[in-house]
C-alpha positions as CSV (number, residue, x, y, z in Angstrom):
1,X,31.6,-92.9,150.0
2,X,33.8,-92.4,153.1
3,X,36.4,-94.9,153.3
4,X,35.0,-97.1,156.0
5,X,32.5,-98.0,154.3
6,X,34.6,-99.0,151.1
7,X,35.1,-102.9,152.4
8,X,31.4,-103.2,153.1
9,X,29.5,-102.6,149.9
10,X,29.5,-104.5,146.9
11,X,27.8,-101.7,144.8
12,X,26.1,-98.3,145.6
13,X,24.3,-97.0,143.1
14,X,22.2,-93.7,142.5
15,X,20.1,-92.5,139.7
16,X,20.6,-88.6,138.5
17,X,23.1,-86.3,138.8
18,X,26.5,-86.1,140.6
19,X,26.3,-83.5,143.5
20,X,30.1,-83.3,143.5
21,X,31.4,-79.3,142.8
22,X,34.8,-80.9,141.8
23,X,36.4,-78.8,138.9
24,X,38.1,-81.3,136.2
25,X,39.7,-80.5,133.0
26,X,37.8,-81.8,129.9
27,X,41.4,-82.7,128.9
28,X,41.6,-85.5,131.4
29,X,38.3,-87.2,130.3
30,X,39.7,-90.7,128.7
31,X,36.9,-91.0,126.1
32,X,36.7,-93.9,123.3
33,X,34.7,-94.1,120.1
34,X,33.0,-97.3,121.9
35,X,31.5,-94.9,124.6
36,X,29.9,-92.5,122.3
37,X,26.6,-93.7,122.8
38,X,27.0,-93.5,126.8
39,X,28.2,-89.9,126.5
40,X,25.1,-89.3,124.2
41,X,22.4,-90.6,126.8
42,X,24.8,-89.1,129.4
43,X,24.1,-85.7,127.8
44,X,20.5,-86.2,127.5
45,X,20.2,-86.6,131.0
46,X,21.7,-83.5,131.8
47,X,19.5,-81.7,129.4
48,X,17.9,-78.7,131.3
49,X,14.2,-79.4,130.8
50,X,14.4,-82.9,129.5
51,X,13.3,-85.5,132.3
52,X,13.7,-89.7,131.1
53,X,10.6,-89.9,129.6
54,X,10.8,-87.1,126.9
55,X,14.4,-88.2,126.3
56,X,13.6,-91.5,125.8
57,X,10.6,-90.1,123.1
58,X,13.4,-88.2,121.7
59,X,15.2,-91.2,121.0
60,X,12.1,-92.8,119.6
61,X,11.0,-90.2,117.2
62,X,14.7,-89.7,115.9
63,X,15.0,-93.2,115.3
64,X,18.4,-93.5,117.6
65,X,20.3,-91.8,120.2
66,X,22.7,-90.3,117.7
67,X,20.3,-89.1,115.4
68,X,19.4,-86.6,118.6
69,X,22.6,-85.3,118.1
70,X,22.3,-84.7,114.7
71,X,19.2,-83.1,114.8
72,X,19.2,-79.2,114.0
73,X,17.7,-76.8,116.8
74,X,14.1,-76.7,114.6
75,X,13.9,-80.5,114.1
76,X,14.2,-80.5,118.1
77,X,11.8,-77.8,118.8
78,X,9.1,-78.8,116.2
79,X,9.1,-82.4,118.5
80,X,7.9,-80.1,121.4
81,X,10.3,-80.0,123.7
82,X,11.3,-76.9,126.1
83,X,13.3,-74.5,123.9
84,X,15.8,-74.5,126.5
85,X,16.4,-78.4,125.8
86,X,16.4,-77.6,122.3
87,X,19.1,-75.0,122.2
88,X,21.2,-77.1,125.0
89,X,20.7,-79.8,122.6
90,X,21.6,-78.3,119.3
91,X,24.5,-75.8,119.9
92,X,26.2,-78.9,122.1
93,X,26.1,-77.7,125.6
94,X,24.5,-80.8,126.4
95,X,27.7,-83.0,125.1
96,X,30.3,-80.3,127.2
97,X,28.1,-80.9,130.2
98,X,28.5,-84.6,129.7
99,X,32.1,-84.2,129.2
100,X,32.7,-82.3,132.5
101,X,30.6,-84.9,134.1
102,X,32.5,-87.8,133.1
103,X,35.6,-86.0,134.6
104,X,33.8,-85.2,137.8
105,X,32.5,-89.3,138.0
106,X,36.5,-90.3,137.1
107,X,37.8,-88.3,139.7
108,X,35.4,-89.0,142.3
109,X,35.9,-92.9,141.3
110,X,32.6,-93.5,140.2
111,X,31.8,-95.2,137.0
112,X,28.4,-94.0,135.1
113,X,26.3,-96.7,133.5
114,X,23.7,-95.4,131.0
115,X,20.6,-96.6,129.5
116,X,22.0,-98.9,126.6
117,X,25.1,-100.4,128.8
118,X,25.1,-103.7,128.9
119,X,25.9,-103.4,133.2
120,X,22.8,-101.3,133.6
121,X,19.6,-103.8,135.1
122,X,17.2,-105.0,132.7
123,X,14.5,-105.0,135.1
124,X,14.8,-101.7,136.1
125,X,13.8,-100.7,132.7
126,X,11.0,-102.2,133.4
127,X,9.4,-99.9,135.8
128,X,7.2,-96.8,134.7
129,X,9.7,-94.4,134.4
130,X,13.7,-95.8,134.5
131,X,16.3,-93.3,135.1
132,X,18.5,-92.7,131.7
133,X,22.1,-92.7,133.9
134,X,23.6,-94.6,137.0
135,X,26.3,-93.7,139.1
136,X,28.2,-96.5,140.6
137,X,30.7,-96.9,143.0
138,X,32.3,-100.5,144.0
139,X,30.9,-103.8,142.1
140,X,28.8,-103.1,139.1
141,X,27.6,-107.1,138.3
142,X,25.8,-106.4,142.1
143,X,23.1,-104.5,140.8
144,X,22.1,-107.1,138.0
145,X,22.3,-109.8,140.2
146,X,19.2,-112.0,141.4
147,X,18.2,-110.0,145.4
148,X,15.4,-108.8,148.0
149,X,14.5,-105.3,149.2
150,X,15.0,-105.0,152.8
151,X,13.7,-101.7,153.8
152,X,12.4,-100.4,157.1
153,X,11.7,-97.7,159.8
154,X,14.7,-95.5,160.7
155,X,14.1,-96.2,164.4
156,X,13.7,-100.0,164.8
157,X,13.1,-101.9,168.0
158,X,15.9,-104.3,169.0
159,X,13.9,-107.0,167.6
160,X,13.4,-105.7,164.3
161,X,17.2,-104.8,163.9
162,X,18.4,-108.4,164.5
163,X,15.3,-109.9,162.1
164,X,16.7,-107.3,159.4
165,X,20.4,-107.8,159.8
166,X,18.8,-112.1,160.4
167,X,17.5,-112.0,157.1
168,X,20.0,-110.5,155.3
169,X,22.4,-112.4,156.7
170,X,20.7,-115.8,155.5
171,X,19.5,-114.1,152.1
172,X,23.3,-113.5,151.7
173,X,24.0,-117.2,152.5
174,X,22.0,-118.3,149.3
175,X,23.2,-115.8,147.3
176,X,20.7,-113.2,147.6
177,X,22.1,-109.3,146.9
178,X,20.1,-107.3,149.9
179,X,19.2,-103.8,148.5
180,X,18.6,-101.3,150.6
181,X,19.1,-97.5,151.3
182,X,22.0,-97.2,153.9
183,X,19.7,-95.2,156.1
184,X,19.7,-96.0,159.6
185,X,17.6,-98.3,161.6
186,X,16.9,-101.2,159.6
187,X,18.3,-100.4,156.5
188,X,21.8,-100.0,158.3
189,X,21.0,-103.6,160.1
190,X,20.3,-105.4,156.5
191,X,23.6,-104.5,154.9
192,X,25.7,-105.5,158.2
193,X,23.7,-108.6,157.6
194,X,24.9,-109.3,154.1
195,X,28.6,-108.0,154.9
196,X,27.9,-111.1,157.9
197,X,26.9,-113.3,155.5
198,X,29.8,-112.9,153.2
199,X,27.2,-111.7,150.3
200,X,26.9,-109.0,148.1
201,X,24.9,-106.0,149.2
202,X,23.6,-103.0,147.1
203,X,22.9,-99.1,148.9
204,X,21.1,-97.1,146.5
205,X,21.7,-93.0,148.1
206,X,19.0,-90.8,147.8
207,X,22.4,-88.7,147.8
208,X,25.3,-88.7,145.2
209,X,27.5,-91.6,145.6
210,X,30.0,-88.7,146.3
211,X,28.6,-88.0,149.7
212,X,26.7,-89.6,152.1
């Protein structure tokens, strides 16, 4: 995020990879024991092959996240996944990848929040098909918090861009988070709104949080 925009946004958030090419020693990862589990569904999600849906049945049929982990290259294959994901999987690539990624999200200032955090929205687990990882830059507790949706045309009439950055502005006011998509047009006018309204206000990129 570029840093005029760091005073505006209470959380931006973006589900998927990092698109940042920034080269970080696996050395200066600070891991704990606590954040295994993180790292774990971390790795899943950078699995070649593996989207959420099959990790999450990998999860299932293993009986636990680190049970994955644990599982031999044939146990993996004979669930039917790719046999890319499968050797990724078992010889541990998928764990380095995590590693460098975690390095890449510290030094970019971006915390990841995965599947089983207790930061990462319940009801967004709710929908169809919930991304396993979030990236996150600025106030995590934003994206839990009780909001509205204000979404909109890219090219707005004057009108439409004062009801937008109206709303958000009064939505604000009662403690509403607006969530929106930084675009321009009336997403722009719904976060100016909130930052008005001395709210909270949530841009989820369709970019990595590392570059608008």
């Amino acid at each position: 995020m570029s840093s005029n925009l760091d005073s505006d946004f209470d959380g931006c958030v973006e589900s998927g990879k990092l698109h940042a090419e920034v080269c970080v020693a696996e050395a200066a990862v600070s891991f704990k024991p606590a954040e295994e589990t993180s790292l774990h569904w971390l790795a899943l999600n950078l699995t070649p092959g593996l989207g959420p849906t099959k990790a999450r049945k990998l999860v299932e049929h293993f009986g636990g996240i680190k049970n994955v982990f644990k599982a031999t290259r044939t146990e993996l294959e004979a669930t039917g996944i790719q046999t890319v994901s499968a050797q990724s999987l078992g010889t541990g690539r998928s764990v380095e990848l995590a590693y460098e990624e975690l390095g890449r999200a510290a030094n970019a200032g971006i915390n990841v929040v995965c599947f089983d955090d207790l930061a990462y929205p319940q009801r967004l687990k709710q929908i169809y098909d919930p991304p396993l990882v979030l990236y996150l830059r600025g106030n995590a507790e934003a994206i839990s918090k009780p909001g509205i949706a204000v979404v909109g045309t890219r090219h707005p009439t004057p009108y439409g861009t004062g009801m937008s950055e109206r709303l958000a502005c009064d939505l604000a006011a009662r403690g509403l988070v607006s969530f929106s998509g930084l675009a321009r047009g009336m997403d722009s006018a719904a976060h100016r709104g909130a930052v008005a309204g001395k709210g909270k206000t949530v841009a989820v990129f369709g970019t990595g949080v590392d570059q608008i």
